[in-house]
N, C-alpha and C positions, 0 to 999 in steps of 0.2 A: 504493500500500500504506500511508503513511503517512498519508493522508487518510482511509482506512480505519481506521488504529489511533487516528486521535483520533477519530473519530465516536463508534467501542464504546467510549472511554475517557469522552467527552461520559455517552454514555447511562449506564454501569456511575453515575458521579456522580448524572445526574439522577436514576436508583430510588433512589439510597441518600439522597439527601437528602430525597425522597418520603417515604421510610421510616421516616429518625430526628425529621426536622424539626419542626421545635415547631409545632402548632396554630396558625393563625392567631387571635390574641384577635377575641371581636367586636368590632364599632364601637359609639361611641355610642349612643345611643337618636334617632330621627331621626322618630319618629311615637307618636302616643297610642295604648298597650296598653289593651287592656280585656280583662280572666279574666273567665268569667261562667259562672255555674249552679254554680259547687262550692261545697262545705265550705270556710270559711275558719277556720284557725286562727291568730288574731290571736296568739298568741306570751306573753299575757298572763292567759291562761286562758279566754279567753274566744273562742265560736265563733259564725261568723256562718255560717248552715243558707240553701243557695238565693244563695251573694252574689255579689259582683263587686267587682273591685278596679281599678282605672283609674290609669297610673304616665305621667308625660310626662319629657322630660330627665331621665331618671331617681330622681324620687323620686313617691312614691304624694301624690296629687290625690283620692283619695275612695277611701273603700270603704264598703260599703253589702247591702241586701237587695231581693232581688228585680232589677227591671230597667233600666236607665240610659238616656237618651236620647243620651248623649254619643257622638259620632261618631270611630272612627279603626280601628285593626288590631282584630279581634274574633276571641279565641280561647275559642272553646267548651270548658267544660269539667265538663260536665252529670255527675253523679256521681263528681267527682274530690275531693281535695284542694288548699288551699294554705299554703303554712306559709314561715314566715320559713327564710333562709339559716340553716343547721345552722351553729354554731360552733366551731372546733375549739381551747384552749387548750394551755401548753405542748408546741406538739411541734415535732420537729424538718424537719417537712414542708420540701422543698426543698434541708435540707441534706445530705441523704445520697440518691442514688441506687442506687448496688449496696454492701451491706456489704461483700462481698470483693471489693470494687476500692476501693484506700485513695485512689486519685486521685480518687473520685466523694465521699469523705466530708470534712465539714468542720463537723462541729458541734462541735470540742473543741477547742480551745486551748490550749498548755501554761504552766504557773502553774497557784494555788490562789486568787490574790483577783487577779479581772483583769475587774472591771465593764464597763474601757471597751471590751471585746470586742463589738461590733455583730455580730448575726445577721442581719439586714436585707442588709448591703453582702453577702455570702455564700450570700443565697437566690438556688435555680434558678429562673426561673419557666418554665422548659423543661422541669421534669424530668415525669417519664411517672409518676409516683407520684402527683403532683399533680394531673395532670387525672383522675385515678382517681376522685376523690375526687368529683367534680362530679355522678357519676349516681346517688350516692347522697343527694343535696341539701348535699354538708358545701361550704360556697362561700367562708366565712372563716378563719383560723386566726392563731393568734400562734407566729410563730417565736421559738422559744426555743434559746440555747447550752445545754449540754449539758457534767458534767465538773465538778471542783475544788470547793473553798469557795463561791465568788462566781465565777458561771459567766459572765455578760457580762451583757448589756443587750438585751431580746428586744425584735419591733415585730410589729405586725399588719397582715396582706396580708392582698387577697382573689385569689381564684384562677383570675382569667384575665385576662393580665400579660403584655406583651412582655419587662419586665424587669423586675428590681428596686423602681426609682424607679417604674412606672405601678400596681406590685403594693399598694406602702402606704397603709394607711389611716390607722394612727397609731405616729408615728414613736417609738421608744425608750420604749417604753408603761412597763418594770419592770425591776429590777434582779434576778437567780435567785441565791440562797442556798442552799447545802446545809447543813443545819447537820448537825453533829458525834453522833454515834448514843452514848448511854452505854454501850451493851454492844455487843459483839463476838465473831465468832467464833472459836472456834477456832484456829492457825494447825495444825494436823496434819503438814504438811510442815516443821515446823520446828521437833517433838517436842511440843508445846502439846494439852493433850485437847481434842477434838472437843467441838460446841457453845458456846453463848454465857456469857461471863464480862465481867466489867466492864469496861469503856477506862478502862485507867489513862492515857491521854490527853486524856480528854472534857475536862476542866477546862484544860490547857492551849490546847487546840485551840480551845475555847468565848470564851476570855483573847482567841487571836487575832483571832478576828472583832471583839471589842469594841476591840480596840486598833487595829484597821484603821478602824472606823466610826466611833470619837472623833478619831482623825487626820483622817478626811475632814472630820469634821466642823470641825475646827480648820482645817485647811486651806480652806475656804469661808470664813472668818473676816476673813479676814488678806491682804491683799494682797502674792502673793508673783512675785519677779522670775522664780522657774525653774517650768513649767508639768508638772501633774501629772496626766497623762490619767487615770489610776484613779478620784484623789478629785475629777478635776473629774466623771466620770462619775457618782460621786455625789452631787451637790447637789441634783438631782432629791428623793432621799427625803427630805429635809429641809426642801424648799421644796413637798413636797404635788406634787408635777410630774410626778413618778414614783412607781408601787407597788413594795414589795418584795415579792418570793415566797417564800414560806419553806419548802422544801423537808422535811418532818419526820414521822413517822407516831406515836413514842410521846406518852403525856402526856407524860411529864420533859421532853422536847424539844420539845414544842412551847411547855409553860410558857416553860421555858427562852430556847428562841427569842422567842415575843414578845414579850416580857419587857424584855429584852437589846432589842431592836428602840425598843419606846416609851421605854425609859429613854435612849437614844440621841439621839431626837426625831424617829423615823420613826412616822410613826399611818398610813399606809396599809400596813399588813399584809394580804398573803394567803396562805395556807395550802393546803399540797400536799401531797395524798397525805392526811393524816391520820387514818391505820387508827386510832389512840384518839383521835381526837376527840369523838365522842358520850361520852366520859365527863367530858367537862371543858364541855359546850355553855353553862352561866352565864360560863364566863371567856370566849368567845368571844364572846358577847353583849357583855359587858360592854368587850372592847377591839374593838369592830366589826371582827371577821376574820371573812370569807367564806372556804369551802373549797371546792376544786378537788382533787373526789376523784377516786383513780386508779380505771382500770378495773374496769369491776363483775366479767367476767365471768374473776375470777382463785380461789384457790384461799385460805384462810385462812394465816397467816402462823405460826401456833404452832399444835401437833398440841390444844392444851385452848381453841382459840377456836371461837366456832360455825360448824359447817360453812357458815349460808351468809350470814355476816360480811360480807365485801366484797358481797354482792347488797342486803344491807339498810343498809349503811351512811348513803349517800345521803340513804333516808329518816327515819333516825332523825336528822340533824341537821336535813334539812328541817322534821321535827315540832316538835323543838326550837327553831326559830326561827331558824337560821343559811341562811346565803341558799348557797345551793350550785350548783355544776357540775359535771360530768365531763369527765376528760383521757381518752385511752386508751396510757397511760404501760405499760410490759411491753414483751415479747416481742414481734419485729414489729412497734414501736409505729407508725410511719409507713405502713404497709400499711392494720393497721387501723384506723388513724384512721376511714377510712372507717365504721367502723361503729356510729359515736359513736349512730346513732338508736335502732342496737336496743340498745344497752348504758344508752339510757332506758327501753327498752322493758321489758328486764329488770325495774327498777326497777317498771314500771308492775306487775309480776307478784309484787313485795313486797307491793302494798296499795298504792299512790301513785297518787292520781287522774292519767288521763293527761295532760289540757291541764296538772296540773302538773311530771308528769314532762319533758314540752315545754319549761317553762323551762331546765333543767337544760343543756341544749345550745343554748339561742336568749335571753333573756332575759334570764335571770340571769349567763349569758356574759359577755352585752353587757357588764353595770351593773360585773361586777368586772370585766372590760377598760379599762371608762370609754368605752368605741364607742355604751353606748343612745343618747345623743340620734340618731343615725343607722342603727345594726343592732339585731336582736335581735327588734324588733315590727312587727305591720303596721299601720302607723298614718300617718297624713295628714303631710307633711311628711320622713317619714324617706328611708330609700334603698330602692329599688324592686329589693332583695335578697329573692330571693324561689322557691322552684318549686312546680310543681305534680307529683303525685303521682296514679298509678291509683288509690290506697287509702289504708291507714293505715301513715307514713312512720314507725312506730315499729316494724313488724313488716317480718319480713325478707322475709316472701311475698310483701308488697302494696305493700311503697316500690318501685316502676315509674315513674320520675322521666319525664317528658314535658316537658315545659318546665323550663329555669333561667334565672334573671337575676340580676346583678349589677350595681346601678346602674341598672339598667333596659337590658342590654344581655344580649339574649339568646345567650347562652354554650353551645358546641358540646357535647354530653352522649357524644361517639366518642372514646375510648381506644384504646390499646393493645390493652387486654384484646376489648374490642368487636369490632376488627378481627379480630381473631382468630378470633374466635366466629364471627363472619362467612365468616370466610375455612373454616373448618374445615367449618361449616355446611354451606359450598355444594360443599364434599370430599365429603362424606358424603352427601350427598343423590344426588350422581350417580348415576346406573345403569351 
């Protein structure tokens, strides 16, 4: 009987870890790929009609039109698409599994200035949210903390990882700021009238940040006996090492912010969120800040902005000459990361040509990550991050992902979700 109760006890273990167990990552790249016959969209506007892309140890060796004599794996892909790994900035991918299970979340740390907070040491590279992401081509992303003043210090993985350490591509990439909002609502529950009125804190709050960034920056200075993980986490923005993110959507605050930022001695600024930014695009020019606008597909922020505000945003600094991405920051931010292509897609429905709306999630990613020399394009020398697509991977009909690679390591495209669909599928079909 007991030889019985360990066997069902054996098996009940082996389902369930069938079940939850992490995807095996691929291997390496162990042979010469060749795509042939599709659309290639190089990442940089430009498309190559009829081509072929050939990747060895993972980084691309030629791409091209027409037909290649070169010998190795030959994946047909005669009416398809190909397009660089979709990029996903600031999100929290990894670090939250289930919102109401507070054991699965870990993007928040308590404090208000606490840089040297690492999201990297705290991403899953197991979690089932993660590999969601993969069949809609999104293959990179930057974990970012989440929370306070100065949220921590985000890094960028790609997304298929035994762990951690095999997930990163570049370690401690930026520092996340929030900065300080001039108006505020309301408090209603604590007799105050409803709507927005001024922060009679903005100026002290604004004080603190600057008084934490000239300490750091003092404290880099000086050689000191007692070690100060905060300000040593920031010597990055002041030695060009690291970007800051400036978390901000009015003008006043974003002046404010970058302002307060270069008077400090940090010149790599980048900009989040920034709903008024298109009214300020000469100052951003003029202090080279790239923006990393939030989700297109949200709702205007004031009842007298135009209704479709957030859908044209994008473009109007694009025109303007500011080099731009999209987050998919909101509601379910981590779910929908996934659907970073159509929230270009969107974009393309503003007026935005689409090999340019392309950059948006691949290219332009890269350049403010500092990842182009290696993601973002498809070009000779880089990383053979890359999928193929039934159609047009901006539209939610036709992105039918068929192939993924990372590194030139072709990457399982079966979820969670998949299985399911699977499993329910062949419920339903029974007789």
């Amino acid at each position: 009987m007991q030889i019985l109760k360990n066997i069902f006890l054996a098996t009940i273990i082996s389902i369930g870890l069938q079940t939850w167990a992490q995807q095996t990552p691929a291997p390496a790249q162990s042979e010469t790929i060749i795509v042939s016959g599709a659309t290639i969209h190089i990442g940089n506007g430009t498309i190559i009609n009829n081509g072929y892309i050939i990747f060895e140890n993972g980084k691309i060796t030629e791409v091209g039109q027409g037909t290649t004599r070169k010998q190795g794996r030959m994946i047909e892909a005669s009416g398809k698409h190909i397009y660089p790994g979709i990029i996903a900035p600031v999100s929290s991918l990894g670090l939250v599994e289930i919102d109401a299970v507070r054991a699965t979340n870990d993007d928040d740390e308590i404090g208000d200035f606490i840089p040297n907070i690492r999201s990297l040491i705290a991403y899953n590279a197991e979690s089932k949210v993660v590999e969601s992401m993969r069949p809609n081509g999104v293959l990179l992303a930057q974990i970012t903390p989440q929370g306070g003043g100065i949220s921590g210090t985000s890094s960028v993985v790609q997304l298929d990882a035994w762990n951690w350490e095999d997930a990163a591509v570049k370690v401690d990439d930026g520092i996340h700021v929030h900065w300080p909002n001039s108006f505020r609502r309301g408090g209603w529950w604590i007799g105050e009238e409803r709507g927005w009125k001024p922060n009679k804190d903005y100026e002290k709050d604004t004080d603190a940040f600057k008084m934490y960034v000239a300490n750091a920056k003092a404290y880099g200075g000086v050689k000191s006996s007692s070690k100060n993980e905060g300000f040593e986490a920031m010597q990055g923005l002041f030695n060009g090492s690291k970007k800051l993110y400036l978390y901000a959507q009015g003008e006043k605050e974003i002046i404010d912010g970058v302002m307060a930022c270069k008077n400090a001695g940090i010149n790599e600024v980048v900009l989040v969120g920034g709903y008024e930014a298109y009214k300020i695009i000469p100052f951003l020019k003029q202090n080279n800040v790239s923006v990393i606008v939030d989700r297109v597909h949200s709702t205007p922020d004031a009842d007298d902005d135009d209704y479709d505000h957030p859908y044209k945003l994008p473009k109007l600094l694009n025109d303007g000459g500011v080099t731009v991405s999209l987050n998919s920051r909101g509601g379910m931010e981590r779910m929908n990361t996934r659907n970073l292509p159509f929230y270009a897609g969107q974009v393309v429905g503003q007026g935005m040509e689409k090999e340019e709306a392309l950059k948006l999630i691949t290219s332009n990613t890269a350049k403010i990550l500092g990842i182009d020399k290696d993601y973002g394009t498809l070009e000779v020398g880089k990383s053979a991050t890359l999928f193929v697509s039934e159609g047009d991977a901006l539209d939610m009909r036709t992105n039918i992902v068929s192939h993924a690679f990372i590194d030139g390591r072709e990457v399982s495209l079966e979820t969670h979700q998949t299985e399911l669909w699977k499993r329910y599928s062949e419920k339903y079909e029974q007789k």
